[in-house]
MARPAZA-931521 format. One record per residue: residue number from 1; residue in three letters; z, y, x of N, C-alpha, C in turn. Coordinates in pm, whole numbers, padded with zeros to 5 digits. Last residue first. Layout:
    n  res    n_c3    n_c2    n_c1   ca_c3   ca_c2   ca_c1    c_c3    c_c2    c_c1
  NUM  ALA       Z       Y       X       Z       Y       X       Z       Y       X
...
REM end
This chain:
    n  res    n_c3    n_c2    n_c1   ca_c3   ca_c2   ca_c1    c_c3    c_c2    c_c1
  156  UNK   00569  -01091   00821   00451  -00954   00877   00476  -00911   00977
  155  UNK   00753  -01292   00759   00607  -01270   00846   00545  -01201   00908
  154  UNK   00902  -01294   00578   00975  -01232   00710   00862  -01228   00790
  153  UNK   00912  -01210   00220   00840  -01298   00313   00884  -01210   00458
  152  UNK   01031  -01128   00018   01124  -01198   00116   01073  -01221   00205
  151  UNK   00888  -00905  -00178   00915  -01067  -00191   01006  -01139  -00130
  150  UNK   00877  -00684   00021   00975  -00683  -00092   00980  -00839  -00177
  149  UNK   00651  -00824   00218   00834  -00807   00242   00948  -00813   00138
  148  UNK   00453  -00835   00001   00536  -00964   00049   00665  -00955   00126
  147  UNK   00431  -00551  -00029   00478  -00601  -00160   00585  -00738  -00082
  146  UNK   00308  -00471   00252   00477  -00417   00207   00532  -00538   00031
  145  UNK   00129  -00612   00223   00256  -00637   00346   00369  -00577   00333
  144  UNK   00028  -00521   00027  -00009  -00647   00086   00129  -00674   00123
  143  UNK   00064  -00164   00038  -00013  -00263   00067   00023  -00359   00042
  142  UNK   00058   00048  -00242   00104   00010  -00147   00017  -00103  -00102
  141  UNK   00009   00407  -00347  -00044   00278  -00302   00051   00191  -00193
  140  UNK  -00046   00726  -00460   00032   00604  -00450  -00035   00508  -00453
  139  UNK  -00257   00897  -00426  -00224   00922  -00325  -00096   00817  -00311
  138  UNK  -00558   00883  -00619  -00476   00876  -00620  -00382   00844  -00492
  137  UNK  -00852   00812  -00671  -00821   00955  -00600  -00654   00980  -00616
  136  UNK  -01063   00566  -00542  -00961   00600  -00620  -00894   00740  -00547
  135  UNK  -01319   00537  -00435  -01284   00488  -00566  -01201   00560  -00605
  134  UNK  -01305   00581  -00161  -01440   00609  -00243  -01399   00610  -00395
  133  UNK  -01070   00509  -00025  -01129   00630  -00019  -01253   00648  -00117
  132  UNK  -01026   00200  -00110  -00940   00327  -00146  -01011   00464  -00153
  131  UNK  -01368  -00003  -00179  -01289   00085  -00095  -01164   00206  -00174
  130  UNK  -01498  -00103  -00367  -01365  -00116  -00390  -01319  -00039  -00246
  129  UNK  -01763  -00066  -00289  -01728  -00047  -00432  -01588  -00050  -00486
  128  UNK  -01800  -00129  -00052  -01821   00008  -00042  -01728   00027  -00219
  127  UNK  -01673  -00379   00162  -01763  -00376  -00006  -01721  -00208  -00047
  126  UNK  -01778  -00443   00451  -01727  -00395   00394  -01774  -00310   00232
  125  UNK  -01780  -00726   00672  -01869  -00667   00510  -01729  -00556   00480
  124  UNK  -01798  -00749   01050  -01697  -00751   00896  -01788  -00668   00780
  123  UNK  -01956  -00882   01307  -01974  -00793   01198  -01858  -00846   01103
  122  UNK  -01749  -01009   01537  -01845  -01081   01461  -01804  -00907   01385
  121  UNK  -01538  -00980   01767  -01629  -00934   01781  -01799  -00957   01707
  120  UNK  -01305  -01227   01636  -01357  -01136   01699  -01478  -01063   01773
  119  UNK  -01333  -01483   01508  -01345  -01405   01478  -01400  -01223   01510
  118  UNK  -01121  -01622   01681  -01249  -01704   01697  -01356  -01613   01611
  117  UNK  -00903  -01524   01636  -00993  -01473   01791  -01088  -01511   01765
  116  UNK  -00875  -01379   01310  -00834  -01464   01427  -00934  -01456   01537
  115  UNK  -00668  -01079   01239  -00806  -01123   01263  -00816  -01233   01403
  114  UNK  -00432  -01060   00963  -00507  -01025   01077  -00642  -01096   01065
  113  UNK  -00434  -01359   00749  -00375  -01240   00815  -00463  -01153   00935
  112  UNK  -00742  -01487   00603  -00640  -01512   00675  -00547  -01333   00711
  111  UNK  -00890  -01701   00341  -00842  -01585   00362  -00729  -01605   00516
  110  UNK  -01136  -01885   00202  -01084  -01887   00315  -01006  -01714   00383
  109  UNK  -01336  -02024  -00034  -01284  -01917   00014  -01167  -01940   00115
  108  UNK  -01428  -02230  -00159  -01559  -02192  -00089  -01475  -02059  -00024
  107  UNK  -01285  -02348  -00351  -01286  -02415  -00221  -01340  -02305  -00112
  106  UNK  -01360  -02149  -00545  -01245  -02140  -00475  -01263  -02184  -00346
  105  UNK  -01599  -02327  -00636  -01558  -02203  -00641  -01452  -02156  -00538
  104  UNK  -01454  -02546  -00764  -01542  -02541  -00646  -01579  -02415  -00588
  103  UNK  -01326  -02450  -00957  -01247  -02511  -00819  -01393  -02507  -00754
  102  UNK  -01541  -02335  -01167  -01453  -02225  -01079  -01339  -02317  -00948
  101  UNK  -01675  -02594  -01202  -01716  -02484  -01104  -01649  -02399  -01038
  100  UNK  -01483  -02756  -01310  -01506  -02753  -01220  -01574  -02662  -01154
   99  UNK  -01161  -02490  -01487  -01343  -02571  -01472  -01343  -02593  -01379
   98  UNK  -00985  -02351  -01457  -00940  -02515  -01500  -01077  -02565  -01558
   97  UNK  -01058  -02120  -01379  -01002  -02211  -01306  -00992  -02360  -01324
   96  UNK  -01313  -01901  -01322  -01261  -02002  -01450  -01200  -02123  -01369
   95  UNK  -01094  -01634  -01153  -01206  -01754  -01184  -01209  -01865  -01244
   94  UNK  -00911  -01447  -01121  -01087  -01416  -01158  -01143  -01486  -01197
   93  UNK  -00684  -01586  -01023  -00746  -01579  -01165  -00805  -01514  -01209
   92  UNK  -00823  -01599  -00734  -00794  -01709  -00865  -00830  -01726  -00995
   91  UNK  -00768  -01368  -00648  -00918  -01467  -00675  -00931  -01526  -00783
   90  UNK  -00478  -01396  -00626  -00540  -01343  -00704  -00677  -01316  -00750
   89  UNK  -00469  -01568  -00455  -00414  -01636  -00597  -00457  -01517  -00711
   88  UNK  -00525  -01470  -00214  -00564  -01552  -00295  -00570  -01597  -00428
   87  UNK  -00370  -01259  -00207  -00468  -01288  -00204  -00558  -01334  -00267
   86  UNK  -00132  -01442  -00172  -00091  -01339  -00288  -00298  -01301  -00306
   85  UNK  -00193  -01534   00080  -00161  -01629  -00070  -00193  -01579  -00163
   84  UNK  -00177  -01367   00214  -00312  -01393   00219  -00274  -01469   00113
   83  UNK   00100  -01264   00206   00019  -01179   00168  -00126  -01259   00129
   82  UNK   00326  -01479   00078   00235  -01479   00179   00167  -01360   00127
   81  UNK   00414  -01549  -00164   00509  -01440  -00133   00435  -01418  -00066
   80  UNK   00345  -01693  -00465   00294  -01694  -00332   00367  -01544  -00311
   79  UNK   00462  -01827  -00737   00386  -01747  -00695   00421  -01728  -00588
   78  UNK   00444  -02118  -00952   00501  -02016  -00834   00403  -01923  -00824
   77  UNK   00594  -02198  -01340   00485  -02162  -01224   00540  -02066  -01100
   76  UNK   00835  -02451  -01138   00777  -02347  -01146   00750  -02282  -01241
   75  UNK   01029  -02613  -01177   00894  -02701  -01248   00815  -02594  -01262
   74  UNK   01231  -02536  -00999   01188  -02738  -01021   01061  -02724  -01071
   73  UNK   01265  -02267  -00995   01268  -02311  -00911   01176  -02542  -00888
   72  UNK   01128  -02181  -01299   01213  -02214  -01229   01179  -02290  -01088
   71  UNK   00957  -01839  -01477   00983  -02003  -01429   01083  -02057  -01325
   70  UNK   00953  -01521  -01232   00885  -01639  -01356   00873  -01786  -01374
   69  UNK   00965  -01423  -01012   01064  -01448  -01015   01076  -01576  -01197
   68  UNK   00708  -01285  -00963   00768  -01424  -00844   00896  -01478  -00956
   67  UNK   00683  -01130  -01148   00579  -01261  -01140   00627  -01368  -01048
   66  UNK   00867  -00948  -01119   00869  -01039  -01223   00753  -01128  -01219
   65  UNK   00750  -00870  -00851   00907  -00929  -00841   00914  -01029  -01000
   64  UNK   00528  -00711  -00944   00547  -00844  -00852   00648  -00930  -00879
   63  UNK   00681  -00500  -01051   00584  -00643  -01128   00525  -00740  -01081
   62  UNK   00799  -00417  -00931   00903  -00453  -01026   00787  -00567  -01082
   61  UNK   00661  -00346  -00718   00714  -00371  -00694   00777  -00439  -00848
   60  UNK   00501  -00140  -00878   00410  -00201  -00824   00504  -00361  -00817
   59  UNK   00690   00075  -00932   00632   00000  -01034   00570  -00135  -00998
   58  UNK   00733   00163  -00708   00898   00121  -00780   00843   00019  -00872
   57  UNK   00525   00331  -00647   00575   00167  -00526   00645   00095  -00616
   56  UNK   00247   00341  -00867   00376   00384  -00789   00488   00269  -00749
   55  UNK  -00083   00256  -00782  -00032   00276  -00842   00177   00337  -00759
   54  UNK  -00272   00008  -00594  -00264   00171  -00629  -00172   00178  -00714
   53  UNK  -00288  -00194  -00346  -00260  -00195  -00475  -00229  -00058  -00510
   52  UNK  -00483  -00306  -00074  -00332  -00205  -00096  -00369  -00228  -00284
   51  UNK  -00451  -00517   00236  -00539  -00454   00130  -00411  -00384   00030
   50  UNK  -00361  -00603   00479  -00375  -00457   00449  -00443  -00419   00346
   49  UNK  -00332  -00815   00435  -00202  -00775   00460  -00191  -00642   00414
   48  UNK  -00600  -00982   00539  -00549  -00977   00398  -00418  -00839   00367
   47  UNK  -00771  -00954   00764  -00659  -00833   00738  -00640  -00798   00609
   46  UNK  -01087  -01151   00624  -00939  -01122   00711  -00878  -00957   00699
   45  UNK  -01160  -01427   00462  -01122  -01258   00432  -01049  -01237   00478
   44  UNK  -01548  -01583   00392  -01372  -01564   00482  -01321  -01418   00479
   43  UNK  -01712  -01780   00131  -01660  -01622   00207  -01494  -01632   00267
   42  UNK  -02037  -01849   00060  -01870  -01893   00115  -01838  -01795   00193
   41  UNK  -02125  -01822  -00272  -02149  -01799  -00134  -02052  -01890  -00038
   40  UNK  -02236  -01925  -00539  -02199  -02039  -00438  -02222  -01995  -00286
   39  UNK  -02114  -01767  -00745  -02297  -01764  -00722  -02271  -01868  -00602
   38  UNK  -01874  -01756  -00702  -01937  -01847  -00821  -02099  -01827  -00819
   37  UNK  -01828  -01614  -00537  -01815  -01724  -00496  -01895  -01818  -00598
   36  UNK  -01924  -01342  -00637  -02002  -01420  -00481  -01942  -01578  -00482
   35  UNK  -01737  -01290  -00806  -01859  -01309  -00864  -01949  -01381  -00753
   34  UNK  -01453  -01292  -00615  -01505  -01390  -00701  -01627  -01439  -00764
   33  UNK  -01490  -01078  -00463  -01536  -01171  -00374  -01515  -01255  -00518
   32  UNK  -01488  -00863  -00671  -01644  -00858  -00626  -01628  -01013  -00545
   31  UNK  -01240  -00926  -00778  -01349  -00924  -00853  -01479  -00936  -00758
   30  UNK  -01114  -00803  -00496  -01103  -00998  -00548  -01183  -01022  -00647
   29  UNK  -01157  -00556  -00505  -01231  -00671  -00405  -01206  -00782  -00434
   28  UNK  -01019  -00491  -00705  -01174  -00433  -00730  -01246  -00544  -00621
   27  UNK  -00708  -00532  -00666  -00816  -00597  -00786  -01002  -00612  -00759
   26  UNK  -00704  -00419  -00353  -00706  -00568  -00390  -00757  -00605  -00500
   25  UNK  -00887  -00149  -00227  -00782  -00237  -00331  -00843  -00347  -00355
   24  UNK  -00927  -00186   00173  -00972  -00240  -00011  -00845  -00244  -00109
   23  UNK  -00780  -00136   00364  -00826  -00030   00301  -00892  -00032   00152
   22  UNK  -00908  -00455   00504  -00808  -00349   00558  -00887  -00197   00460
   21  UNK  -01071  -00704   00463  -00968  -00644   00325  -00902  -00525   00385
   20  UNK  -01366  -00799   00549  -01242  -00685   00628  -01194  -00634   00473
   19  UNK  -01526  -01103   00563  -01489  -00939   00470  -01392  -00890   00545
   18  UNK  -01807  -01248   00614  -01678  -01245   00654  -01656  -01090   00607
   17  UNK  -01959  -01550   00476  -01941  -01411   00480  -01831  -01361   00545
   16  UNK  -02160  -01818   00656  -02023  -01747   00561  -02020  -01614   00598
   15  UNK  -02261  -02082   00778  -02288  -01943   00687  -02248  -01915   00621
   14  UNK  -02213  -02346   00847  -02218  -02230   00944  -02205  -02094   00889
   13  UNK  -01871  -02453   00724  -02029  -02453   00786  -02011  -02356   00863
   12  UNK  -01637  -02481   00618  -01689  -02430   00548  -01845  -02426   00627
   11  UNK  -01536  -02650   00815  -01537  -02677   00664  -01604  -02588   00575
   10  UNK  -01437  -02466   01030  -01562  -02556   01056  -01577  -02605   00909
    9  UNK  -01260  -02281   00981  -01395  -02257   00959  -01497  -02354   00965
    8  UNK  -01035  -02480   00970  -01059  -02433   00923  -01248  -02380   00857
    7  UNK  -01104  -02563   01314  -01127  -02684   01232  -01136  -02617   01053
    6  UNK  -01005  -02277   01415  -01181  -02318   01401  -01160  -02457   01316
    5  UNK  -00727  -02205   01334  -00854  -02161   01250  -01013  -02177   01297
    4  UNK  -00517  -02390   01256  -00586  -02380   01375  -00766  -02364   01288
    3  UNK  -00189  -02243   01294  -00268  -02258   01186  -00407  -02297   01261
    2  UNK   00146  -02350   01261  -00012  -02334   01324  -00128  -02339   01304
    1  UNK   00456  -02273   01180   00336  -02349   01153   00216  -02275   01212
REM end
Protein backbone atom coordinates (compact mmCIF):
# COMPACT_ATOMS: atom_id res chain seq x y z
CA UNK A 1 0.00 0.00 0.00
CA UNK A 2 0.83 3.66 -0.98
CA UNK A 3 0.71 6.01 0.89
CA UNK A 4 0.44 9.42 -0.96
CA UNK A 5 1.64 11.88 1.51
CA UNK A 6 0.88 15.34 -0.17
CA UNK A 7 -3.12 14.69 -0.56
CA UNK A 8 -2.41 13.57 3.25
CA UNK A 9 -0.84 16.90 4.20
CA UNK A 10 -3.04 18.76 2.10
CA UNK A 11 -5.99 18.05 4.87
CA UNK A 12 -4.47 19.36 7.26
CA UNK A 13 -3.64 23.03 5.49
CA UNK A 14 -1.00 25.05 5.45
CA UNK A 15 0.21 25.36 9.16
CA UNK A 16 1.41 22.52 10.89
CA UNK A 17 3.98 21.53 13.14
CA UNK A 18 6.38 19.10 12.13
CA UNK A 19 8.22 16.91 15.00
CA UNK A 20 11.31 14.60 14.58
CA UNK A 21 10.29 11.50 17.07
CA UNK A 22 14.07 10.13 16.31
CA UNK A 23 15.59 9.91 20.11
CA UNK A 24 12.18 11.02 21.95
CA UNK A 25 10.71 8.74 24.50
CA UNK A 26 7.57 7.99 23.29
CA UNK A 27 5.33 8.60 26.71
CA UNK A 28 6.90 12.18 27.45
CA UNK A 29 6.39 13.21 23.55
CA UNK A 30 2.89 11.84 23.03
CA UNK A 31 1.95 13.89 26.33
CA UNK A 32 3.51 17.07 25.04
CA UNK A 33 2.06 16.39 21.20
CA UNK A 34 -1.44 15.74 22.92
CA UNK A 35 -1.67 19.02 25.15
CA UNK A 36 -0.81 20.94 21.46
CA UNK A 37 -3.47 19.14 19.88
CA UNK A 38 -6.17 19.97 22.23
CA UNK A 39 -5.11 23.66 22.22
CA UNK A 40 -6.09 23.09 18.30
CA UNK A 41 -2.49 22.92 16.79
CA UNK A 42 -1.97 20.49 13.84
CA UNK A 43 0.91 18.45 14.12
CA UNK A 44 2.88 15.92 11.69
CA UNK A 45 5.40 13.30 13.32
CA UNK A 46 8.03 11.80 11.36
CA UNK A 47 10.79 8.99 12.21
CA UNK A 48 7.91 7.51 14.30
CA UNK A 49 10.12 4.10 14.34
CA UNK A 50 12.76 5.73 16.20
CA UNK A 51 11.16 6.95 19.17
CA UNK A 52 12.32 4.56 22.09
CA UNK A 53 10.58 3.37 25.33
CA UNK A 54 13.02 3.14 28.45
CA UNK A 55 12.99 0.55 30.53
CA UNK A 56 14.34 -3.47 30.11
CA UNK A 57 13.82 -5.06 26.53
CA UNK A 58 12.31 -8.57 28.12
CA UNK A 59 9.90 -6.21 30.04
CA UNK A 60 9.10 -3.70 27.51
CA UNK A 61 8.37 -6.52 25.19
CA UNK A 62 6.10 -8.78 27.43
CA UNK A 63 3.82 -5.70 27.76
CA UNK A 64 3.41 -4.95 24.44
CA UNK A 65 2.86 -8.47 23.50
CA UNK A 66 0.02 -8.55 26.31
CA UNK A 67 -1.62 -5.52 24.84
CA UNK A 68 -1.52 -6.99 21.26
CA UNK A 69 -2.45 -10.12 22.27
CA UNK A 70 -5.85 -8.73 24.49
CA UNK A 71 -9.34 -9.70 23.22
CA UNK A 72 -10.11 -11.69 20.19
CA UNK A 73 -9.39 -11.82 16.90
CA UNK A 74 -13.67 -11.06 15.85
CA UNK A 75 -14.58 -8.43 18.35
CA UNK A 76 -11.04 -7.22 19.34
CA UNK A 77 -9.92 -4.47 21.27
CA UNK A 78 -6.74 -4.18 18.60
CA UNK A 79 -3.76 -2.93 18.85
CA UNK A 80 -1.56 -1.58 16.09
CA UNK A 81 1.71 -3.53 15.36
CA UNK A 82 2.78 -0.42 12.80
CA UNK A 83 5.26 1.64 14.62
CA UNK A 84 3.51 5.04 13.53
CA UNK A 85 0.10 3.24 14.68
CA UNK A 86 1.59 2.21 17.90
CA UNK A 87 2.30 6.04 17.88
CA UNK A 88 -0.49 6.94 17.49
CA UNK A 89 -2.64 5.10 19.50
CA UNK A 90 -0.66 6.15 22.02
CA UNK A 91 -1.75 9.96 21.61
CA UNK A 92 -4.73 8.55 21.92
CA UNK A 93 -5.05 7.67 25.09
CA UNK A 94 -3.73 11.03 26.23
CA UNK A 95 -6.85 12.26 24.94
CA UNK A 96 -10.33 12.53 26.10
CA UNK A 97 -11.35 10.19 23.52
CA UNK A 98 -14.92 9.41 23.63
CA UNK A 99 -15.43 13.45 23.60
CA UNK A 100 -15.86 15.42 20.73
CA UNK A 101 -13.02 17.59 21.29
CA UNK A 102 -10.54 14.95 22.03
CA UNK A 103 -11.68 13.29 18.14
CA UNK A 104 -11.22 16.44 16.85
CA UNK A 105 -8.25 16.53 18.48
CA UNK A 106 -6.76 13.61 16.98
CA UNK A 107 -7.94 14.40 13.49
CA UNK A 108 -5.46 17.22 13.77
CA UNK A 109 -2.44 14.55 13.90
CA UNK A 110 -0.64 12.94 11.20
CA UNK A 111 2.32 10.52 11.98
CA UNK A 112 4.57 8.89 9.40
CA UNK A 113 7.73 6.37 9.20
CA UNK A 114 10.83 7.95 8.15
CA UNK A 115 10.77 11.16 6.42
CA UNK A 116 8.58 11.73 3.37
CA UNK A 117 10.22 13.76 0.37
CA UNK A 118 7.64 16.23 0.36
CA UNK A 119 9.14 16.85 3.84
CA UNK A 120 12.56 17.17 3.26
CA UNK A 121 14.61 19.93 3.86
CA UNK A 122 11.68 21.71 6.16
CA UNK A 123 12.86 22.59 10.00
CA UNK A 124 11.86 19.46 12.48
CA UNK A 125 10.63 20.67 16.44
CA UNK A 126 12.50 19.05 18.60
CA UNK A 127 10.69 18.91 22.19
CA UNK A 128 13.84 19.35 24.45
CA UNK A 129 11.50 17.95 27.43
CA UNK A 130 11.24 14.42 26.31
CA UNK A 131 14.46 13.99 24.64
CA UNK A 132 16.47 10.40 25.85
CA UNK A 133 19.65 12.36 26.46
CA UNK A 134 18.25 15.17 28.67
CA UNK A 135 15.68 13.26 30.68
CA UNK A 136 16.52 9.96 31.31
CA UNK A 137 19.77 8.51 32.70
CA UNK A 138 19.12 5.08 32.08
CA UNK A 139 21.07 2.94 29.46
CA UNK A 140 17.78 0.32 28.68
CA UNK A 141 15.63 1.33 25.89
CA UNK A 142 14.12 0.13 23.06
CA UNK A 143 12.73 1.61 20.01
CA UNK A 144 9.48 1.69 17.97
CA UNK A 145 10.94 -0.62 15.45
CA UNK A 146 12.27 -3.04 17.46
CA UNK A 147 8.88 -3.46 19.73
CA UNK A 148 6.76 -3.69 16.09
CA UNK A 149 9.19 -6.44 14.82
CA UNK A 150 8.69 -8.29 18.15
CA UNK A 151 4.84 -7.72 17.19
CA UNK A 152 5.28 -9.38 13.66
CA UNK A 153 5.25 -6.29 11.80
CA UNK A 154 7.82 -7.16 8.53
CA UNK A 155 8.01 -3.33 7.61
CA UNK A 156 10.86 -1.82 9.08
Amino acid sequence: MTLNVERVLKTLGDSYAIINAEGHILGRLSSVVAKRLLKGEKIVVVNAEKAVVTGDKHMVFSRYKEKYDRGSKEKGPYFPRHPERIFKRTVRGMLPWKSRRGREAFRNLRVFMGIPEQLIGRNFEVVEDAMLEKVSKTEKYVTLAEISEFLGYRGV
